[in-house]
N, C-alpha and C positions, 0 to 999 in steps of 0.2 A: 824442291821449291820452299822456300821460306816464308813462314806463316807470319802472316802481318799480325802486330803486335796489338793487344785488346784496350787499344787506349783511347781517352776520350778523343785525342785531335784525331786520331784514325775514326775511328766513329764518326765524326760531324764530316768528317772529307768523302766518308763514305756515303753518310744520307746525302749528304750536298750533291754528288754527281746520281743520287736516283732522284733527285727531287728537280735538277734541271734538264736529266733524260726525260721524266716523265711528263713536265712544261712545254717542252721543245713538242714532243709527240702526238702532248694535247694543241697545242698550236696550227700544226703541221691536220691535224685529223680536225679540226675547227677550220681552218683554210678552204678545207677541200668542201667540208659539208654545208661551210654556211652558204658558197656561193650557190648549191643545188637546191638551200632552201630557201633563198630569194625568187628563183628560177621560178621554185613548185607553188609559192605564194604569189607572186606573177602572174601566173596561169591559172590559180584557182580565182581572182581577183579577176580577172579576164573573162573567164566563165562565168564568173557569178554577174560581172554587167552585160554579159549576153542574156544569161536566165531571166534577170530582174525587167527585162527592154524585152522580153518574147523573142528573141533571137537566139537560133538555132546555133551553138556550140559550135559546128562544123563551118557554121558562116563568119566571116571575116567582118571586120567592123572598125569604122574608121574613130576614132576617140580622142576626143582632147579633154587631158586632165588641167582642172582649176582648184586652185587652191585658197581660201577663204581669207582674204586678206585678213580681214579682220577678225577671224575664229579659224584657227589651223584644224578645231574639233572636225571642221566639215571639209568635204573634198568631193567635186563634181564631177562626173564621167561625161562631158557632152557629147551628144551622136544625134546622128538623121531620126534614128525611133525615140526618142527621147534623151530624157537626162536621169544619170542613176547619180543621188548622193551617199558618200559614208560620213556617217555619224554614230554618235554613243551617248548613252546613258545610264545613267548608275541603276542599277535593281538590285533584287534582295543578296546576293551573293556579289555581287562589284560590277564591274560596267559591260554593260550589252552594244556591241560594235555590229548597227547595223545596216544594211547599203537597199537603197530604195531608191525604184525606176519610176518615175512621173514621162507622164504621156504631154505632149506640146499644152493640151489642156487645164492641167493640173491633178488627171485622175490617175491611182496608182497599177503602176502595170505589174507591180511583183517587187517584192524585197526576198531578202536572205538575212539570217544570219551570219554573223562572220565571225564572233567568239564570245562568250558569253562563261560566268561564272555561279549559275543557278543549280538551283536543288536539282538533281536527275529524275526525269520520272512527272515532274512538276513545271520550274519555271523553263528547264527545258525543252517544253512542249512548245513552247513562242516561234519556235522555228514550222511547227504544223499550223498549230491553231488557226492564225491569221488571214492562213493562205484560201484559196476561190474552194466556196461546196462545204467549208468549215463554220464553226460556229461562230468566231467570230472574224469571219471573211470582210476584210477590208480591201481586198483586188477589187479596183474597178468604180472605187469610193471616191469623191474629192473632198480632200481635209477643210476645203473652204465651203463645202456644204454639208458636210458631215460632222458633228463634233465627234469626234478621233479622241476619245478619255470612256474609261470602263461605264455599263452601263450605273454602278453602284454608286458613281459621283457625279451622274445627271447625264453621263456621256449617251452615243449611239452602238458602243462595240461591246458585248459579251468578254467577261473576263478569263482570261483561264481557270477553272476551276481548282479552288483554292493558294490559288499563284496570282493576288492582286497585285502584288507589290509589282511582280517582274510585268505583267501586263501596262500597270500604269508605264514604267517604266519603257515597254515595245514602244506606246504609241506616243509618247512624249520624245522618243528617238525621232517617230516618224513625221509626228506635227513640224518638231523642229525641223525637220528635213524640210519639209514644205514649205514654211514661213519662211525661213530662210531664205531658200530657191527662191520663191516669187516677190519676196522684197527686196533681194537686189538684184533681182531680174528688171524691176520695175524701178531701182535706180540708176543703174546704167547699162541697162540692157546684156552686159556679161557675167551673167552670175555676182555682181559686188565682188570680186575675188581676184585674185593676182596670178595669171596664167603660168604655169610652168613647165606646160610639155604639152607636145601633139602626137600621137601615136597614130601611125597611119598602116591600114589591114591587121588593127589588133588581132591577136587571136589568143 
């Protein structure tokens, strides 16, 4: 067999078909994965407005997603046990994406994080902290009788220790979530927002 010649055009003909094998391949292996990690964010998404609403994982639950006409930041889960919002806010490490279930009253039933870029260790804890039996447990609070800002600038909530930024940060996700909710709840009674799906026996 005859040794192909060490020339430049042989060279670039050669990178050329490993660099459109290895395109096609990454294409082809991108194909397959992105659709199972739509699927698993789905589901985790799913979960998490069951968790945040006190609803059991294993129960079905009917949800209509809204979407904020006028701020796409927010996004409403409405259901029978309540309404869970996603929202975000910037903290010390870039923005905290967080989803908070409100009770028909205004009081909160559970948040989650959903992705966050804080210190480990530190503003990472925002995902314990807040939660019921913690120090600064906001389950069960209403943002319209509570001031929902760290105790250190006049607020009623315990800040994370030494992580003010990322705390300010939690509860200004969470106020926003509220205010939001209940001012255009109380301008036309559907969230203020522009409906775009109804998912029925989410799970």
């Amino acid at each position: 067999m005859k040794k192909t010649e060490s020339t430049l055009k042989n060279m670039v003909m050669v990178l050329s078909i490993i660099a459109v094998t290895a395109a096609l391949a990454l294409a082809v292996v991108n194909a397959i994965t992105s659709r199972q990690i739509e699927k698993i964010n789905a589901q985790n998404l799913a979960n998490g407005i069951k968790e945040v609403l006190g609803v059991a994982v294993t129960d079905s639950l009917d949800v209509e997603t809204v979407v904020d006409s006028l701020d796409e930041n927010f996004t409403y889960y409405i259901t029978e046990q309540g309404t869970a919002v996603k929202t975000s806010n910037n903290g010390f490490g870039g923005p905290i994406e967080v989803l908070v279930g409100f009770a028909e009253d205004g009081s909160i039933k559970g948040y989650k994080i959903l992705s966050h870029s804080e210190t480990p260790g530190l503003g990472a804890k925002a995902g314990e902290w807040f939660q019921q039996g913690n120090k600064g447990d906001i389950i069960g609070k209403n943002p319209a009788e509570v001031n929902m800002t760290v105790s250190k600038d006049g607020g009623d909530i315990d800040a994370i220790t030494a992580s003010t930024i990322t705390s300010r940060a939690f509860l200004g996700a969470v106020q926003n979530a509220y205010s939001k909710l209940h001012a255009s709840e109380e301008t036309d009674g559907e969230s203020g927002a522009t409906k775009k799906e109804k998912k029925g026996d989410e799970q």
